[in-house]
N, CA, C, O and CB atoms as a CASP TS submission, in Angstrom:
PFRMAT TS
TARGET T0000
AUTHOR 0000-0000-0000
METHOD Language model
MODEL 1
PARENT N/A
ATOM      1  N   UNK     1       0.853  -1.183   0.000  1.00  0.00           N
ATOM      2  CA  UNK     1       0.000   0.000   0.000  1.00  0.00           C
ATOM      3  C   UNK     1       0.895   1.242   0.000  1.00  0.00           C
ATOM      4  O   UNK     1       2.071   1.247   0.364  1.00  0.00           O
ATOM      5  CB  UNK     1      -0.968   0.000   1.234  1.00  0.00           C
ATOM      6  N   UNK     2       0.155   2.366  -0.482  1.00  0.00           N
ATOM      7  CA  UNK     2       1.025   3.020  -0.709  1.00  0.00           C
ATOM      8  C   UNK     2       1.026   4.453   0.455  1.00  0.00           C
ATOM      9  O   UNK     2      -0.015   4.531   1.108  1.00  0.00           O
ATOM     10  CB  UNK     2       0.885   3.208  -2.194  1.00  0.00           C
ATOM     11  N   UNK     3       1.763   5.212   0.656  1.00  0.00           N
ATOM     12  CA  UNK     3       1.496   6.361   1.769  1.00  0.00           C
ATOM     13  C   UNK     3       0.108   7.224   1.375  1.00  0.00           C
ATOM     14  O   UNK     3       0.021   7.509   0.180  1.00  0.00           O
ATOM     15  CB  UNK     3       2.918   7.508   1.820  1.00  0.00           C
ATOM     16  N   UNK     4      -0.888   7.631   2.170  1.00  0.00           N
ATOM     17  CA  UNK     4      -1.593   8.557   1.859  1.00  0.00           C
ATOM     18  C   UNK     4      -1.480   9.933   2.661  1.00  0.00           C
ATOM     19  O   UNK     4      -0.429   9.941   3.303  1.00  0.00           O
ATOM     20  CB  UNK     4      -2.736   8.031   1.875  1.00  0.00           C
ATOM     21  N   UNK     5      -2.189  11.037   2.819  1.00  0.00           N
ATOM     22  CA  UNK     5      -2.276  11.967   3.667  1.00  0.00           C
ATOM     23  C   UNK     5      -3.327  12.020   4.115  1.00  0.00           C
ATOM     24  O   UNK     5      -4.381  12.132   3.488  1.00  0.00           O
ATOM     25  CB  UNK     5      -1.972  12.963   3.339  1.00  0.00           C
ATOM     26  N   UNK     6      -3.129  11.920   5.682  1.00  0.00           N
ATOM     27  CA  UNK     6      -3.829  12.067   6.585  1.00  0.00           C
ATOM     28  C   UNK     6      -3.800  13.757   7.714  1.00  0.00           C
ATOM     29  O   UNK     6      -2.801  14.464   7.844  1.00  0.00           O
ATOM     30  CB  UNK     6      -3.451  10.761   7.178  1.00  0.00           C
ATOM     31  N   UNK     7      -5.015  13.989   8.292  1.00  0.00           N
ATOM     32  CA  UNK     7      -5.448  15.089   9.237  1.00  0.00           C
ATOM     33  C   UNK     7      -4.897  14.892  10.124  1.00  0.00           C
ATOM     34  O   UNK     7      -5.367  13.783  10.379  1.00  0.00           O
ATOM     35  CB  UNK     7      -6.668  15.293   9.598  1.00  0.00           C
ATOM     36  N   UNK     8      -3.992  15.139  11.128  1.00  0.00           N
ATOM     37  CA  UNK     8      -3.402  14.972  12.636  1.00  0.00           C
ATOM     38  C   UNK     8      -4.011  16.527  13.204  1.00  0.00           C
ATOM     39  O   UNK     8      -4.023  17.606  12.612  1.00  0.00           O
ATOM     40  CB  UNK     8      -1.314  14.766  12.710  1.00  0.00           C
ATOM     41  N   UNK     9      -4.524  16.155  14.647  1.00  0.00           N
ATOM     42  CA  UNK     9      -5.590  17.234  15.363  1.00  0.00           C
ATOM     43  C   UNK     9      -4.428  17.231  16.334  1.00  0.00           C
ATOM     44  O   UNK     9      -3.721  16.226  16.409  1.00  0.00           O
ATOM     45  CB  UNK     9      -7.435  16.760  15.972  1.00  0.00           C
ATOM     46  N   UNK    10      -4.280  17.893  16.799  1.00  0.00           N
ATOM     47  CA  UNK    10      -3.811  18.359  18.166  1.00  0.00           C
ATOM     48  C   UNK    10      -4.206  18.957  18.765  1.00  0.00           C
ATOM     49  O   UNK    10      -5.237  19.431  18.290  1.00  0.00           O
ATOM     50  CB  UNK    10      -3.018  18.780  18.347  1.00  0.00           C
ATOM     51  N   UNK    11      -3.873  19.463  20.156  1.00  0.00           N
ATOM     52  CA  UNK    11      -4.177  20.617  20.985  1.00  0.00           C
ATOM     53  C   UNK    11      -3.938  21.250  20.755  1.00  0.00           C
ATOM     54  O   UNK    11      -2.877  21.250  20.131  1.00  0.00           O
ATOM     55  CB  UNK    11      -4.020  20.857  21.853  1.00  0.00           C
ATOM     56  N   UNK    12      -4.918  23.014  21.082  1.00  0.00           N
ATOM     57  CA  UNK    12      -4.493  23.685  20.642  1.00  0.00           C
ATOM     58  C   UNK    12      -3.292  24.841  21.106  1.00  0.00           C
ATOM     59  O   UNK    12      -3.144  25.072  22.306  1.00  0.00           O
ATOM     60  CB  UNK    12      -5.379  23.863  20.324  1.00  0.00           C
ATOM     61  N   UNK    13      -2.670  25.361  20.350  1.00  0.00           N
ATOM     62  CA  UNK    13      -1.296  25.806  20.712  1.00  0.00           C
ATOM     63  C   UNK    13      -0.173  24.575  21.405  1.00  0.00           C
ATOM     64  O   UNK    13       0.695  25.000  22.167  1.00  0.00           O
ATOM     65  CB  UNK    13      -1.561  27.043  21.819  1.00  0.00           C
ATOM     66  N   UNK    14      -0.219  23.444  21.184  1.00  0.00           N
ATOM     67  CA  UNK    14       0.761  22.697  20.708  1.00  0.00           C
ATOM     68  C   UNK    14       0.754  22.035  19.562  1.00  0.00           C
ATOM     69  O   UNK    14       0.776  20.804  19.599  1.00  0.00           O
ATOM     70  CB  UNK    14       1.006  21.975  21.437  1.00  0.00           C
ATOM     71  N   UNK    15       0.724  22.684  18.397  1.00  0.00           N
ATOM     72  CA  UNK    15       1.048  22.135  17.009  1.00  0.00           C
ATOM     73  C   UNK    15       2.889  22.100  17.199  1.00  0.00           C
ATOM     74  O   UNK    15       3.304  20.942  17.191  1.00  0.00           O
ATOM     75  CB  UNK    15       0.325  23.367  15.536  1.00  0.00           C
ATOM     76  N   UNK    16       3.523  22.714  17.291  1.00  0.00           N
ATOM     77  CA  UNK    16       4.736  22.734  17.182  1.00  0.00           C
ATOM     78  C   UNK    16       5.619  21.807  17.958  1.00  0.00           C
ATOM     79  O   UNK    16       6.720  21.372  17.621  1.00  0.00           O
ATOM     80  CB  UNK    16       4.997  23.850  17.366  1.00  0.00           C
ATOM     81  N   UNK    17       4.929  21.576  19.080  1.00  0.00           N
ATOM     82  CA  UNK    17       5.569  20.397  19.701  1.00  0.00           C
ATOM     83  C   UNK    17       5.282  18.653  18.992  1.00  0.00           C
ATOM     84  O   UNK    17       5.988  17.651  18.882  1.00  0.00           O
ATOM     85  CB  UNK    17       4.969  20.510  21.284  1.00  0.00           C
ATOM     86  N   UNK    18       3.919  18.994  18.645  1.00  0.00           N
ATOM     87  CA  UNK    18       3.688  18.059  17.469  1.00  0.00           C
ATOM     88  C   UNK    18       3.961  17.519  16.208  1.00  0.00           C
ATOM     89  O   UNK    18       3.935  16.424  15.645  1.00  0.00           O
ATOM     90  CB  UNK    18       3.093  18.176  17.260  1.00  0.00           C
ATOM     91  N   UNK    19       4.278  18.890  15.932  1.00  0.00           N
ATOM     92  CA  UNK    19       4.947  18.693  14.661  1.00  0.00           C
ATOM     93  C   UNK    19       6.733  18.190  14.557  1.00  0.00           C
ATOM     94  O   UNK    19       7.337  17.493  13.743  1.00  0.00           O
ATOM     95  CB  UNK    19       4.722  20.135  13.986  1.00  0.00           C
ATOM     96  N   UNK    20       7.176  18.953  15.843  1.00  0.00           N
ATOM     97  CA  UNK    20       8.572  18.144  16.139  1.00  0.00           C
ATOM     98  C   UNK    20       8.612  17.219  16.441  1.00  0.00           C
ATOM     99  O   UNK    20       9.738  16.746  16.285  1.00  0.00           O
ATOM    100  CB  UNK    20       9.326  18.423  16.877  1.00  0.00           C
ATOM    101  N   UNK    21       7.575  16.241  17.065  1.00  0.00           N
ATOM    102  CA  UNK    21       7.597  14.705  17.005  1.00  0.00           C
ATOM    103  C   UNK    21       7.333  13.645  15.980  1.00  0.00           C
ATOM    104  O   UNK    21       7.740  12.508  15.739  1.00  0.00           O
ATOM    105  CB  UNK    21       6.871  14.383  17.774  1.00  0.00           C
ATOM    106  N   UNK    22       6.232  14.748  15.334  1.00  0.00           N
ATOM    107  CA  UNK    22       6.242  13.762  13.682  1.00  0.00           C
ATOM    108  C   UNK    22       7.682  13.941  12.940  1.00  0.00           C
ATOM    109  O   UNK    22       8.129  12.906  12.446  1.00  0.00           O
ATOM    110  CB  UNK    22       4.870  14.487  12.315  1.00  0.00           C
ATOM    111  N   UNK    23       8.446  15.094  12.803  1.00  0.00           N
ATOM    112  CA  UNK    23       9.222  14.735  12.582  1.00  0.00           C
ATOM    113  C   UNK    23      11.156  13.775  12.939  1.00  0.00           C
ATOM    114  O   UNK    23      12.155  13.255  12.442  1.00  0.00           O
ATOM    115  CB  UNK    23       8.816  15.461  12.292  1.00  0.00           C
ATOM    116  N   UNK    24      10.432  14.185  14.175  1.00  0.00           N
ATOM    117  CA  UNK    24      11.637  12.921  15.027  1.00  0.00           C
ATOM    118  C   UNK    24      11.025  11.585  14.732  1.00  0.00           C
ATOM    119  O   UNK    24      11.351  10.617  15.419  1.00  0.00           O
ATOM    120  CB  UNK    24      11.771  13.022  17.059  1.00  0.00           C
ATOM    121  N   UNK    25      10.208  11.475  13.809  1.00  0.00           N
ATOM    122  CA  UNK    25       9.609  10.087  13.897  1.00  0.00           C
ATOM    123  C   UNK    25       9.906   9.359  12.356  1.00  0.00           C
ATOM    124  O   UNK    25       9.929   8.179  12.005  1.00  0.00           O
ATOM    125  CB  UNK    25       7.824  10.216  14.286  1.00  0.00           C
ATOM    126  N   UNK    26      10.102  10.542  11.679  1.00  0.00           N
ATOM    127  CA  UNK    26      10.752  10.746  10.210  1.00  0.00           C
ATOM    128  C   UNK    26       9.375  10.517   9.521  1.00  0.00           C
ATOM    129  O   UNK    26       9.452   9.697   8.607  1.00  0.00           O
ATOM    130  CB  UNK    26      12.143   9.548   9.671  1.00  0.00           C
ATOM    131  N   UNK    27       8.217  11.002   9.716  1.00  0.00           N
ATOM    132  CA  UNK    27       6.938  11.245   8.931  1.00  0.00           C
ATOM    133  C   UNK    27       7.353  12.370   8.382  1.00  0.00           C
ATOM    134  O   UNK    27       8.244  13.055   8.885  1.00  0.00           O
ATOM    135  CB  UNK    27       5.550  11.374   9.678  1.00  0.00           C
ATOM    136  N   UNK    28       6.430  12.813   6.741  1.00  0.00           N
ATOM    137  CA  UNK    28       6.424  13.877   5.528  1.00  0.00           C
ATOM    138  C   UNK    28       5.355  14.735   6.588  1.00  0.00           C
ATOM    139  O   UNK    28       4.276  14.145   6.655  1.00  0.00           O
ATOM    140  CB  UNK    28       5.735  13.259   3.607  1.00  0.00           C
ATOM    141  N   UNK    29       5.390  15.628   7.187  1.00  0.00           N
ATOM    142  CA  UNK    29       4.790  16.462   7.558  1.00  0.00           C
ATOM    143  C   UNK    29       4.316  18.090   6.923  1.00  0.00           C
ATOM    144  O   UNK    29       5.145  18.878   6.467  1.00  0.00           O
ATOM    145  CB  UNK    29       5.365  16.380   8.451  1.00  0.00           C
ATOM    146  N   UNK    30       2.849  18.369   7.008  1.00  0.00           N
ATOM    147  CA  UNK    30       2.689  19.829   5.978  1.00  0.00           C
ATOM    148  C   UNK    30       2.093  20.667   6.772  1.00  0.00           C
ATOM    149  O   UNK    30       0.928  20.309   6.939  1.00  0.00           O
ATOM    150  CB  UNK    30       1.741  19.773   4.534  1.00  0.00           C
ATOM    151  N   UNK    31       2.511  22.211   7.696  1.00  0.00           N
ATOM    152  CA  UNK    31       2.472  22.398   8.641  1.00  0.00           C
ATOM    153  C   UNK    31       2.064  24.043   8.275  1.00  0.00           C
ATOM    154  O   UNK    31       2.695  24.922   8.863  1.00  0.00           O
ATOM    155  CB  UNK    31       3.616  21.848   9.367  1.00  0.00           C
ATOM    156  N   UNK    32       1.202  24.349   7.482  1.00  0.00           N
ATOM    157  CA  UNK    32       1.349  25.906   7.105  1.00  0.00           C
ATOM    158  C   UNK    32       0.747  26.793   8.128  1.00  0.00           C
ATOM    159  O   UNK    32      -0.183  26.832   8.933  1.00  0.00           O
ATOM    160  CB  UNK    32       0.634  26.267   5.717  1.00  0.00           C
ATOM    161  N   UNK    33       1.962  27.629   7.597  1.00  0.00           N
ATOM    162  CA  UNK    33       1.997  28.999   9.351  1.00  0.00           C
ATOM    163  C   UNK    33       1.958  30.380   8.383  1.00  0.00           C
ATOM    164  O   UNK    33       2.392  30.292   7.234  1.00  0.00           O
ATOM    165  CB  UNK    33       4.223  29.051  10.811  1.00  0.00           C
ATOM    166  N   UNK    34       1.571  31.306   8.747  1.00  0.00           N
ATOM    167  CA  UNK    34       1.251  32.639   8.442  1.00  0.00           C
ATOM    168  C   UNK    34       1.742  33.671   9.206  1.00  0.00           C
ATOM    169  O   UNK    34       1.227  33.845  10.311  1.00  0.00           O
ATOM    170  CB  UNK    34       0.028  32.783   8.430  1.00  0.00           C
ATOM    171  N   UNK    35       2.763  34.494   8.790  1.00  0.00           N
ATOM    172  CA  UNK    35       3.539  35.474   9.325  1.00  0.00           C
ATOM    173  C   UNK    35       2.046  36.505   9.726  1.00  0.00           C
ATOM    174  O   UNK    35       1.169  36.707   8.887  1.00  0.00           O
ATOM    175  CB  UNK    35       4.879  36.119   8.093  1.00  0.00           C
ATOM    176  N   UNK    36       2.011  36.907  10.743  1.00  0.00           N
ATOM    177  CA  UNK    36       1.426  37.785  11.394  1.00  0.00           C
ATOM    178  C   UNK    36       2.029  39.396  11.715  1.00  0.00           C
ATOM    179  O   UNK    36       2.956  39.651  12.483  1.00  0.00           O
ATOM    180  CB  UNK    36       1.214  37.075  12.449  1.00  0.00           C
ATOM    181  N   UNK    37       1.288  40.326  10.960  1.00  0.00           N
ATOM    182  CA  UNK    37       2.307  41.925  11.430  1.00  0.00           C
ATOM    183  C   UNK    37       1.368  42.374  11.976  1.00  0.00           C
ATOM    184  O   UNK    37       0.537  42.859  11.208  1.00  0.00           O
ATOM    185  CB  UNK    37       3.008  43.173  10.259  1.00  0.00           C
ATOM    186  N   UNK    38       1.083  42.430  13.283  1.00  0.00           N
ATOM    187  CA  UNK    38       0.245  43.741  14.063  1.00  0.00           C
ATOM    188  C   UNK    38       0.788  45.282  13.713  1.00  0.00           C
ATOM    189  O   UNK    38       1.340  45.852  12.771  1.00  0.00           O
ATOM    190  CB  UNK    38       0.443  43.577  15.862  1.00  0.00           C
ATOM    191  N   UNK    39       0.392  45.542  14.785  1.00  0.00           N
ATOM    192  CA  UNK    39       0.507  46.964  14.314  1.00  0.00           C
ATOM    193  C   UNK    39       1.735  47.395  15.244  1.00  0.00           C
ATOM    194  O   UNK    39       2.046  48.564  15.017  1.00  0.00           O
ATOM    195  CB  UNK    39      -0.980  47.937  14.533  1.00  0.00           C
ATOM    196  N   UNK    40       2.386  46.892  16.054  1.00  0.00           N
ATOM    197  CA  UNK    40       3.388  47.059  16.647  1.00  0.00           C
ATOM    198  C   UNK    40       4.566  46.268  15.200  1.00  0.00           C
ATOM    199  O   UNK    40       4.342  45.172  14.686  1.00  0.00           O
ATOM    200  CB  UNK    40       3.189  46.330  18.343  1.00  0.00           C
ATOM    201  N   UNK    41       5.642  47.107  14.869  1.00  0.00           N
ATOM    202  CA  UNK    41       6.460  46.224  13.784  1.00  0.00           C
ATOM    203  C   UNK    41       7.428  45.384  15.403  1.00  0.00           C
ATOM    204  O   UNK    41       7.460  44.304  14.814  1.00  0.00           O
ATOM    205  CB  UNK    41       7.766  47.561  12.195  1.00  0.00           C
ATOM    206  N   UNK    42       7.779  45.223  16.079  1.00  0.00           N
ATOM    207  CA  UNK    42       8.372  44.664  16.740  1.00  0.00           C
ATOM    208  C   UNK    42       7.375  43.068  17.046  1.00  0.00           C
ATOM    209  O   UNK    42       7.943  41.993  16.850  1.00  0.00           O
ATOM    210  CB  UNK    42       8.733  45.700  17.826  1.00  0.00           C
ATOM    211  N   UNK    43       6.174  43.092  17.435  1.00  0.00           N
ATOM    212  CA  UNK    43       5.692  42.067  17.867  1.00  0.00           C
ATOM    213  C   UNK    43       5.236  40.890  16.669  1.00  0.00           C
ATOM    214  O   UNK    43       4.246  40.161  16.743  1.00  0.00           O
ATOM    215  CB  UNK    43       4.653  42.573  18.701  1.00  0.00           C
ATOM    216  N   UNK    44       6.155  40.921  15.656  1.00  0.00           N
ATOM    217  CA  UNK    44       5.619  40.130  14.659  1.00  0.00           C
ATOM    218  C   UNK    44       5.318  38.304  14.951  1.00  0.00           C
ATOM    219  O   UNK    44       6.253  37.610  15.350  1.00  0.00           O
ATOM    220  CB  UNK    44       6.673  40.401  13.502  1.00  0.00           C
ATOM    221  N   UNK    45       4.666  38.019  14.832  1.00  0.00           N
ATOM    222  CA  UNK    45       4.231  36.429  15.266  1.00  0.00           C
ATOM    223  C   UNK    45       4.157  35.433  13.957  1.00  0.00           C
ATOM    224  O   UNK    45       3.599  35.879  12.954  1.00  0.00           O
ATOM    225  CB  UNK    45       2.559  36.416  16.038  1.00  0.00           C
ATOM    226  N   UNK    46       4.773  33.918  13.925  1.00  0.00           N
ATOM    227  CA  UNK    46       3.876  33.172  12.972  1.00  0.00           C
ATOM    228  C   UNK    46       2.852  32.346  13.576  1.00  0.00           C
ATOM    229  O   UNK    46       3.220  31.472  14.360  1.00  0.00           O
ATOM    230  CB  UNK    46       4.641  32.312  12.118  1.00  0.00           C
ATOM    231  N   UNK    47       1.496  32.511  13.299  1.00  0.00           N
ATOM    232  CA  UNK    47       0.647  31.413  13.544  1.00  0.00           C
ATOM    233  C   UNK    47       0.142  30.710  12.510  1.00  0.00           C
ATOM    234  O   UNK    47       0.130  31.159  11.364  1.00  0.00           O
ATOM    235  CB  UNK    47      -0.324  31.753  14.217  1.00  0.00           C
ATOM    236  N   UNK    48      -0.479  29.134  12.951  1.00  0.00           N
ATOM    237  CA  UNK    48      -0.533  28.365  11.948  1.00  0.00           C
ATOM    238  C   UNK    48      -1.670  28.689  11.221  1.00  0.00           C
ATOM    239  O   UNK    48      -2.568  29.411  11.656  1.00  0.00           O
ATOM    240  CB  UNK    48      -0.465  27.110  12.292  1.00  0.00           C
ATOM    241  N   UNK    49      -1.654  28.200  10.181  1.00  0.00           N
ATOM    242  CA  UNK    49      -2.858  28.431   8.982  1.00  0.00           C
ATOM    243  C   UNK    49      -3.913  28.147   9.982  1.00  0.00           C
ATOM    244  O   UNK    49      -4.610  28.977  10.565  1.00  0.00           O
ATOM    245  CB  UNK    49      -2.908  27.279   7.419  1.00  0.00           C
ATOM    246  N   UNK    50      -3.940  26.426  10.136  1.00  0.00           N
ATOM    247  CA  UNK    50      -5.087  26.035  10.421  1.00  0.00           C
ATOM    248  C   UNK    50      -4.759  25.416  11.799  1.00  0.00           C
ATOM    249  O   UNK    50      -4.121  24.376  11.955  1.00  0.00           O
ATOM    250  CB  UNK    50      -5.704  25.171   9.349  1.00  0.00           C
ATOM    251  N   UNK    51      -5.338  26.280  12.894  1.00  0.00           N
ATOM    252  CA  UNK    51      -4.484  26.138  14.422  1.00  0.00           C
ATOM    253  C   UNK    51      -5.416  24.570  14.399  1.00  0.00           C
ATOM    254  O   UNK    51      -6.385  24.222  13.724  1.00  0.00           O
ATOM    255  CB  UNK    51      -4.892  27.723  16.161  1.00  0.00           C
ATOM    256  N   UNK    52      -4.576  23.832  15.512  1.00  0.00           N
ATOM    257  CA  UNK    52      -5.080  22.713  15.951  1.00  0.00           C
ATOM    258  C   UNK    52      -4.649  21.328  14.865  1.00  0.00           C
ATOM    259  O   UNK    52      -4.546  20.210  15.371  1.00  0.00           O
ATOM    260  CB  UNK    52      -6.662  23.035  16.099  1.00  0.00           C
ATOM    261  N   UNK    53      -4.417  21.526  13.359  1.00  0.00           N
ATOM    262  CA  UNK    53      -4.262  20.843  12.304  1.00  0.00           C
ATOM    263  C   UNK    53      -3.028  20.691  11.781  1.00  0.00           C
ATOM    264  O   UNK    53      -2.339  21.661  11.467  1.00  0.00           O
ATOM    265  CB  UNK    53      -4.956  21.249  11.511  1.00  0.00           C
ATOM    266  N   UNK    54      -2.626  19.399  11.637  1.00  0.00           N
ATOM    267  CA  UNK    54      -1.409  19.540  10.325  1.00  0.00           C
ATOM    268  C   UNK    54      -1.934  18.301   9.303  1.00  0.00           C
ATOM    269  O   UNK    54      -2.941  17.629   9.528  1.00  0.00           O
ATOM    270  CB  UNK    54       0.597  19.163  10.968  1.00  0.00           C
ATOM    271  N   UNK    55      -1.293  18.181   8.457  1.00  0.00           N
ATOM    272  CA  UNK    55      -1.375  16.761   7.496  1.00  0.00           C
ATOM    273  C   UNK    55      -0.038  16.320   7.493  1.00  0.00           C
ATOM    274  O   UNK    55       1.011  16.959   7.424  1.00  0.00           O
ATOM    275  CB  UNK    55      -1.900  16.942   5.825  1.00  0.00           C
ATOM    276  N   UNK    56      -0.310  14.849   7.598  1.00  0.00           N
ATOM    277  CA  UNK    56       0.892  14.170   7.491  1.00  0.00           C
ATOM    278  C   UNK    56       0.761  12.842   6.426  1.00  0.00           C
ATOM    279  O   UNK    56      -0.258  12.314   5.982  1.00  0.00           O
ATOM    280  CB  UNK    56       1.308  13.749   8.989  1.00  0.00           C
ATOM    281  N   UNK    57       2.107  12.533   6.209  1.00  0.00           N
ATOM    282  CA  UNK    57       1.553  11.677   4.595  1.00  0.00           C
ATOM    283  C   UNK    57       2.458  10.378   5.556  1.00  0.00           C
ATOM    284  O   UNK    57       3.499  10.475   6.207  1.00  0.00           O
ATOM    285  CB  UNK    57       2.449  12.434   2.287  1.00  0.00           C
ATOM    286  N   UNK    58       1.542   9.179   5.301  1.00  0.00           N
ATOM    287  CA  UNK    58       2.202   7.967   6.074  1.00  0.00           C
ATOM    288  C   UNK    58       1.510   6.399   5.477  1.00  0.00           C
ATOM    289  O   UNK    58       0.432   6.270   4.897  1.00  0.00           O
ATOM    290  CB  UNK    58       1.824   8.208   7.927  1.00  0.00           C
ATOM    291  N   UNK    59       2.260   5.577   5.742  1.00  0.00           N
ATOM    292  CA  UNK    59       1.918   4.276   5.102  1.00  0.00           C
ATOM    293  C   UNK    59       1.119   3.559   6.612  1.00  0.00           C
ATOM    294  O   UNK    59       1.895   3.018   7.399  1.00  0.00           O
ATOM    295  CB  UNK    59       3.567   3.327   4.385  1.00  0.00           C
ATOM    296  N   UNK    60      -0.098   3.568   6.905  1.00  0.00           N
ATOM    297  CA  UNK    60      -0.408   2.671   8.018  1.00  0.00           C
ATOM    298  C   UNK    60      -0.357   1.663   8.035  1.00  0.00           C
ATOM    299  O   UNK    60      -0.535   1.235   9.175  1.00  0.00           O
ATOM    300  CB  UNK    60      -1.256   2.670   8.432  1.00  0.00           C
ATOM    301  N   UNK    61      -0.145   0.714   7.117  1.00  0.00           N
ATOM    302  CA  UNK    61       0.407  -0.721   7.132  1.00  0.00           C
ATOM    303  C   UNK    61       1.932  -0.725   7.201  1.00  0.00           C
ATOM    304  O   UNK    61       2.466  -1.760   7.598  1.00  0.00           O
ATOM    305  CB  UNK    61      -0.046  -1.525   5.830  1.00  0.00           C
ATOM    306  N   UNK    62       2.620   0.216   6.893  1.00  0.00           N
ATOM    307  CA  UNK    62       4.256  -0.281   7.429  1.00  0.00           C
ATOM    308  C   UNK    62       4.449   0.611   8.778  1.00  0.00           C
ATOM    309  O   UNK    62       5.192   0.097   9.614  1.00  0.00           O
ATOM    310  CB  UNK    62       5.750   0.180   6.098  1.00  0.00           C
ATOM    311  N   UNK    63       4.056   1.492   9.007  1.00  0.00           N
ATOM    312  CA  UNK    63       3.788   1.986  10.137  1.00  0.00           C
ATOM    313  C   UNK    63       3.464   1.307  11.568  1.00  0.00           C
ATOM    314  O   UNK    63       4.235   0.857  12.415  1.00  0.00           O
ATOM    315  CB  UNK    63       2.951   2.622   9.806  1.00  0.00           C
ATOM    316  N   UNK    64       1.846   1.401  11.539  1.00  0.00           N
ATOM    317  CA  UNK    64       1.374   1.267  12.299  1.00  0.00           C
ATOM    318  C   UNK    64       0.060   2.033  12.750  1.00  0.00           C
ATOM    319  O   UNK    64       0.580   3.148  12.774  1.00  0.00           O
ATOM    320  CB  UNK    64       2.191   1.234  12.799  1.00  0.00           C
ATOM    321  N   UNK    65      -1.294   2.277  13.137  1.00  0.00           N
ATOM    322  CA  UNK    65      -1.803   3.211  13.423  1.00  0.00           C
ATOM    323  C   UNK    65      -1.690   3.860  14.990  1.00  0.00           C
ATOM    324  O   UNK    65      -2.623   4.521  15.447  1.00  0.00           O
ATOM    325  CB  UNK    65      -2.896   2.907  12.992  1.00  0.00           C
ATOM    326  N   UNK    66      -0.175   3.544  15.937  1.00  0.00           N
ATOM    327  CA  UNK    66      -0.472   4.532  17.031  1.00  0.00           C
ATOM    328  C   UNK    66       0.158   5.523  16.368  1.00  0.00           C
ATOM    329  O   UNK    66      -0.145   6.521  17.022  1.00  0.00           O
ATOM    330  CB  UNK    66       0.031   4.269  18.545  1.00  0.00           C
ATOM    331  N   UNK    67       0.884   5.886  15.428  1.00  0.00           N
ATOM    332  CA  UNK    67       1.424   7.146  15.139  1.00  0.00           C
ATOM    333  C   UNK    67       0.344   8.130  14.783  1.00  0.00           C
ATOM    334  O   UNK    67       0.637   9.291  14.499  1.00  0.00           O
ATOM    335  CB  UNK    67       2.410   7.035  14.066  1.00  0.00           C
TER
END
């Protein structure tokens, strides 16, 4: 079988810790973040596209599904 892409949910405001474990895990991870400019130029932020969400592309038969 071949890898597909799948939805991974997380909590919210830990995508990033999440996303550093999919990739310590050596999963294709797709993680889009959006530079944020308030109106202060100093306080610039990235937050994610889609908070709570990433996609990850994985084979669940060579895998496994606890990942």
């Amino acid at each position: 079988m071949s890898a597909n892409w799948y939805v991974l949910r997380s909590k919210a405001r830990k995508e990033d810790a999440v996303y550093a474990q999919a990739l310590q895990r050596g999963l294709e991870v797709f993680y889009p973040r959006l530079r944020v400019n308030p109106v202060n130029p100093r306080a610039r932020k990235v937050r994610p596209y889609f908070p709570g969400y990433m996609f990850v592309r994985v084979d669940l038969e060579a895998v496994g599904r606890s990942v």
